[in-house]
PADO-911099 format. One record per residue (C-alpha): y, x, z; residue in three letters. Coordinates in steps of 0.1 Angstrom, whole numbers, plus 5000, padded with zeros to 4 digits. Layout:
N
YXZALA
...
END
This chain:
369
176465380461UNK
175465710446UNK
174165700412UNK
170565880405UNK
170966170378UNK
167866080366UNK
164565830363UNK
161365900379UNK
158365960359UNK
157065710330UNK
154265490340UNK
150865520331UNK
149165220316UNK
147365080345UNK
150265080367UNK
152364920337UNK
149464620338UNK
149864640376UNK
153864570375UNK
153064300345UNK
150664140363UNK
153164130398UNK
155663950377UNK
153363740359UNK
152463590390UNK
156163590404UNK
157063370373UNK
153963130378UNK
153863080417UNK
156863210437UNK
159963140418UNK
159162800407UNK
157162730449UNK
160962870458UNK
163062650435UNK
164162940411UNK
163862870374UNK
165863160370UNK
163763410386UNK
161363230370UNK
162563280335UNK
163363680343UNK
160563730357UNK
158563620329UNK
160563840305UNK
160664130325UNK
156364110326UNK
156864200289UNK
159164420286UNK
158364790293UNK
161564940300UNK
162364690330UNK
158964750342UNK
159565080345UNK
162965040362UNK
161264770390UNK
158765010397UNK
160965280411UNK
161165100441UNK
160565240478UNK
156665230484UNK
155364860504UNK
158464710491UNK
157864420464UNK
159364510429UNK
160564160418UNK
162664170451UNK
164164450450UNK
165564440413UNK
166564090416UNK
168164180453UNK
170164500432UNK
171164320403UNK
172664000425UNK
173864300445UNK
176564430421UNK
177464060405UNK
178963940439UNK
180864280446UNK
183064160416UNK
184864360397UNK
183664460361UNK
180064360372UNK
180964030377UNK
182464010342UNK
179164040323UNK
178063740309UNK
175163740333UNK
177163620361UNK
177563300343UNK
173763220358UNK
174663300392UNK
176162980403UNK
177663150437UNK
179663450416UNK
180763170386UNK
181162860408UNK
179862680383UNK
176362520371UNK
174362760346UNK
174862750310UNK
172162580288UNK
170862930270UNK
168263180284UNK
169263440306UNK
167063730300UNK
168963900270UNK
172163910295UNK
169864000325UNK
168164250303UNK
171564390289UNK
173364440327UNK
169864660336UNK
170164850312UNK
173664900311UNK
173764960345UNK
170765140352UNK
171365420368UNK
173365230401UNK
170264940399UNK
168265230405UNK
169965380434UNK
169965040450UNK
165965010447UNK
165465340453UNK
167465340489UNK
167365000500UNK
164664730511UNK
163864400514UNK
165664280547UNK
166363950550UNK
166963700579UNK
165763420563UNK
166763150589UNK
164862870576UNK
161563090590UNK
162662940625UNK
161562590614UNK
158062750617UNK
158962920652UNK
159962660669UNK
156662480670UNK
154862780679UNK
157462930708UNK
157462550720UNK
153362640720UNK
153262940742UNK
156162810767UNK
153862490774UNK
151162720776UNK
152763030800UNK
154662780823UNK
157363050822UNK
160463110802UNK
160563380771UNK
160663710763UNK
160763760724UNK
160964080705UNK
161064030668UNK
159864320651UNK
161264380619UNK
164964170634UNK
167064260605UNK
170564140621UNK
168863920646UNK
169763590635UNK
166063460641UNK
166363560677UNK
168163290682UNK
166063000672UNK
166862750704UNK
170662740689UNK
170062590659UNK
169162220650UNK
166462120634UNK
164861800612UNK
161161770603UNK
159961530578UNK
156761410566UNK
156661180533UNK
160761170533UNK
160761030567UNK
162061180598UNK
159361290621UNK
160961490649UNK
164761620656UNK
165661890677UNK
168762110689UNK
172262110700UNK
173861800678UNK
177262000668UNK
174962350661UNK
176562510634UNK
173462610616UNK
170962290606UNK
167462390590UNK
165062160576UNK
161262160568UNK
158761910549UNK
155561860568UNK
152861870546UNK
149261750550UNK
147061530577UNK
147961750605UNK
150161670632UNK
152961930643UNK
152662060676UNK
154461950702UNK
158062080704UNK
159462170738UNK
162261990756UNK
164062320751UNK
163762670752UNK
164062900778UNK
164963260770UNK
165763480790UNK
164863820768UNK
166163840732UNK
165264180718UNK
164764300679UNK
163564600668UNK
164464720629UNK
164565110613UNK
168064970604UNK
169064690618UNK
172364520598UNK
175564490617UNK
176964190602UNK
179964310609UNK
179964540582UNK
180764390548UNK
178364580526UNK
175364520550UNK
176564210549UNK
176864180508UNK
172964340508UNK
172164030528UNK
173463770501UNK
172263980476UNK
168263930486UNK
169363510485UNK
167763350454UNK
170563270433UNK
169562880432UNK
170062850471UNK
173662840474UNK
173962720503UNK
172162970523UNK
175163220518UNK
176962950540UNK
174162900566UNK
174063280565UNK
177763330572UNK
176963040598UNK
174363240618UNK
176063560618UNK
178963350636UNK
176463270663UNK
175263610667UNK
178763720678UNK
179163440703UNK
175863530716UNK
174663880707UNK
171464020709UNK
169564370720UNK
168664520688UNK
167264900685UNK
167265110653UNK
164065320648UNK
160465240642UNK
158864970663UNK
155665160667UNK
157565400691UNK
160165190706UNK
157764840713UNK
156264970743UNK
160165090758UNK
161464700753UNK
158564570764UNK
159064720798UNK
162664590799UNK
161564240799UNK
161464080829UNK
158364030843UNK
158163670852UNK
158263600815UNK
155863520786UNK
156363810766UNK
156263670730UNK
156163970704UNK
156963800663UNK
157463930634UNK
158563660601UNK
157263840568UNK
158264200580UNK
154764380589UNK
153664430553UNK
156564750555UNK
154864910585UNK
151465090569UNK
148364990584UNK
148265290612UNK
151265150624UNK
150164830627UNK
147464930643UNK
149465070669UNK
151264800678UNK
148064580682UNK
146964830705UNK
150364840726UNK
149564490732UNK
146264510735UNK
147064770766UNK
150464560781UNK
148164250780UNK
145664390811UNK
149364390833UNK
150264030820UNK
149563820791UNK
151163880753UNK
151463630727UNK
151463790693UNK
152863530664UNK
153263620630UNK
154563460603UNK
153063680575UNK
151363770540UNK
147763930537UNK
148264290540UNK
145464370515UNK
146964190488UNK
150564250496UNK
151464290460UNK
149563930448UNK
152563650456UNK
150863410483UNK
151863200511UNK
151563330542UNK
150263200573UNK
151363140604UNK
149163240639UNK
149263290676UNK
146863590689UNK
146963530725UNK
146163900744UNK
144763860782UNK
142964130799UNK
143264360773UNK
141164070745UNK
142263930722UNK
142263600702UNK
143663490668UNK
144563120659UNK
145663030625UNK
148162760629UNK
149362650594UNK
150562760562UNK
154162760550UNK
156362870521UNK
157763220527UNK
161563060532UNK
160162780558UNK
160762500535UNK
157562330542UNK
155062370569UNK
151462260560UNK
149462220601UNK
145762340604UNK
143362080615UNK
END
């Protein structure tokens, strides 16, 4: 990690009421929906504090700021050392091994940016949100089971935006559904490693979950897809986990052991070029099932486009299904829940169907009538 020699240019005052506003809302709705009083106390401090705005902002362009300088910061407490000396570690349960202390955090928080600026803003300026966020499969599960029942054949997926892949493996995992604190449906391998859990919220039932799977096509497509294998990919990973989830570094650690018992296809490069190449090395007698879990927002809206269009073409040869697991891309900077839909593409049409809402991690699942 190379140090920048110097910061970018001050902000104006509307963008400093933009950034204020961003973590504002951060503090109010997505660190408290996501279990993180911490993030919830920085974020709040950091919405009034100029000089941390200014350092959050320097991030890549359509990444989100909070993210990225909570991903950096976490970043250089768990590579040890002299980081992982500053009192601020003590609030990172997973670098101290112990609870949090009783006082605020922000003055320490505030203290380690600063003191440590220059690397923080290496880190946001070079790296991006790119997390595997296993959970998310909780909300695939129904919706693969969906287009199996529907297609009669087995599955193709490509997961646009794969990260390390772990999501491409969704039928080796098992999984518990509860409504009201009671078990609703179970499903998966009994001794699977990795075990995710979602609440069911609302009147609405679940879909109907498959027997089981059947894939026969796992493909991912990422501009840098993370080998697992390497320890700082590996560390950038952990770093984007919210520091009151401990135990997804495990579950994380977990899934990366199933991806090298049962690897994946994954291609570097921008999945606006290479989508229409590993679509044509599915097999045919497939239901080619394109996804993507909270990773378009990065592509811009051309490139989006794009893709639509790619399956709007491959769908007059054989039927696509398109689900997304995603935010609003006009208001990518507001914190919201995203929604999860199937667009069905036959005869080069298309058709979208919203099919619930759900926390960004997968921790509850709220049906659409």
């Amino acid at each position: 990690m190379s140090p920048r020699s110097q910061l970018d240019a001050p902000l104006d005052s509307e963008r400093v009421a933009h950034y204020r506003d961003v973590f504002h809302c951060f503090a109010r709705v997505e660190a408290p929906d996501l279990a993180s009083p911490l993030y919830a106390e920085l974020s709040y401090g950091i919405s009034l504090d100029h000089e941390l705005l200014e350092l959050a902002a320097q991030k890549r362009q359509r990444q989100p700021a909070p993210n990225m300088l909570f991903a950096s910061v976490q970043c250089l407490l768990l590579s040890g050392g002299d980081y992982a000396e500053h009192p601020l570690a003590l609030h990172y349960p997973i670098v101290s091994g112990e609870d949090r202390p009783m006082e605020p955090a922000f003055p320490a928080f505030r203290d380690f940016c600063l003191s440590h600026r220059e690397i923080i803003l290496d880190l946001i300026h070079n790296r991006r949100t790119q997390t595997n966020v296993v959970r998310r499969c909780t909300c695939l599960l129904p919706a693969f089971s969906m287009v199996q029942q529907e297609s009669a054949q087995p599955l193709a997926l490509i997961d646009i935006g794969a990260s390390a892949g772990l999501n491409l493996n969704v039928d080796r995992y098992r999984y518990r559904y509860l409504r009201g604190g009671q078990e609703e449906a179970v499903w998966g391998r009994p001794r699977a490693k990795v075990s995710l859990e979602a609440e069911l919220r609302g009147e609405s039932p679940m879909p109907a979950l498959a027997e089981e799977l059947d894939i026969e096509f796992r493909g991912g497509i990422d501009l840098n897809p993370i080998d697992l294998r390497n320890e700082d990919e590996l560390l950038w990973l952990r770093a984007l986990i919210w520091p009151e989830h401990v135990e997804r570094h495990q579950r994380l650690i977990d899934a990366a052991a199933e991806l090298r018992h049962s690897p994946v296809d994954l291609r570097g490069g921008d999945a606006v070029e290479l989508l229409p190449g590993m679509i044509a090395d599915t097999p045919p007698d497939t239901a080619l099932t394109v996804y993507s879990t909270v990773a378009l927002y990065q592509i811009p809206a051309e490139g989006r486009e794009q893709i639509f269009r790619t399956l709007t073409q491959t769908s007059r040869d054989r039927p696509v299904w398109l689900v997304t697991l995603e935010l609003r891309m006009e208001d990518i900077d507001e914190v919201q829940m995203p929604s999860l839909s199937i667009t069905r593409f036959a005869n080069g049409a298309a058709e979208r169907q919203v099919l619930a809402r759900s926390s960004p991690h997968g921790w509850w699942i709220e049906w659409a009538a």
